[in-house]
N, C-alpha and C positions, 0 to 999 in steps of 0.2 A: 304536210310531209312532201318530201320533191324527191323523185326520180329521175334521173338523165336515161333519155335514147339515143344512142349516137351525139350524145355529148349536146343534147336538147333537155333542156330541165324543162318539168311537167310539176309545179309546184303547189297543183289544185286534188293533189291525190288525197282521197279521203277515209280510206282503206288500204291496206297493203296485207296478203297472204301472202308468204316463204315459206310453202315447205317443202321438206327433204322427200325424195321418193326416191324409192329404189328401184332400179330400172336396170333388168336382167339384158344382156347384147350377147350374142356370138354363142348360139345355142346348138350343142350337138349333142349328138347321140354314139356311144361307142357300137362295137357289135351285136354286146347281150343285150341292146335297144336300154342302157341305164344312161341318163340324160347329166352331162358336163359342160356345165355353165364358166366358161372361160373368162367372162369379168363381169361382172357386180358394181354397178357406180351409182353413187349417191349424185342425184341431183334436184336443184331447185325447181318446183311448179307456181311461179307468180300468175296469184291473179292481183290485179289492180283495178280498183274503184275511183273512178274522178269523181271532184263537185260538177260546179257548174264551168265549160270552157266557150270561152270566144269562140269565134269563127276561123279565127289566125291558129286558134290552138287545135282546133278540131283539123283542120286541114291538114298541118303539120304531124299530128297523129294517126292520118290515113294515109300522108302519103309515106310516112314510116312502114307501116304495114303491112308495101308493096314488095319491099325490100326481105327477102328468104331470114337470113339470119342480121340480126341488129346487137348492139354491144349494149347493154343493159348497166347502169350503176344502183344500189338500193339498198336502202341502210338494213344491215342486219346484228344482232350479235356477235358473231363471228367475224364480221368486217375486220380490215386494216385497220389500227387506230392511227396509222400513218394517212388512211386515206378519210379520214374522221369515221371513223365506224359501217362505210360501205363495200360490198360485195358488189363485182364488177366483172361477167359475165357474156357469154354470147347466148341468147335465146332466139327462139322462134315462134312468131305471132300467127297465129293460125287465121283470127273470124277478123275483117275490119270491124274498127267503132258502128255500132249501131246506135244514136243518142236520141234521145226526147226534144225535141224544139219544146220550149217554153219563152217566153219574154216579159224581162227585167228592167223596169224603167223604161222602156220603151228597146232595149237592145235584148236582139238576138241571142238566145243563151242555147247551150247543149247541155243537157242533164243525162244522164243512167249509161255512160260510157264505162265498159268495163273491158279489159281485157285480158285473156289469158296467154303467159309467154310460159314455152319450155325449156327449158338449158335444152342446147347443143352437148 
């Protein structure tokens, strides 16, 4: 499965979680203290599980990271059938990759990269 960041495709994904969460904003209170919730918005919580990544690919997903809000694409359901079946998205990356060194063949591998993004 392949997700784009900023229009970088990550095509070693081996997991993908989309769910919906509702997520209450703009929370008041009238006078008799009874609580008025002014918007209610559905939005996505990805987490994403890589295989194993290069060293090209690991870098390029840290220094994504750095960046507050990134433009997410990620096949869902609901997607565009115009955009072959993906939902395309601003999210925000909280924790950098943390990955496992392992080696393959003799090359450098990254294993147990996971990350959690939230819609903006």
């Amino acid at each position: 499965m392949t997700i784009w960041i900023n229009d970088t495709g990550f095509s070693s994904v081996t997991e993908l979680s989309a769910k919906r969460e509702l997520r209450r904003t703009d929370i008041r209170y009238n006078t008799q203290g009874d609580m008025l919730i002014d918007l209610v918005n559905r939005k996505y919580r990805l987490t994403v599980r890589f295989g194993l990544l290069t060293s090209k690919e690991l870098e390029q997903l840290r220094s994504l990271t750095k960046e507050i809000f990134v433009t997410v694409k990620f096949p869902a359901p609901e997607g565009e059938s115009a955009d072959g079946g993906l939902v395309t998205g601003e999210f925000h990356i909280s924790d950098e990759p943390a990955p496992t060194v392992t080696t393959v063949n003799g090359v450098t591998m990254y294993g147990g990269v996971e990350l959690v993004m939230l819609q903006k």
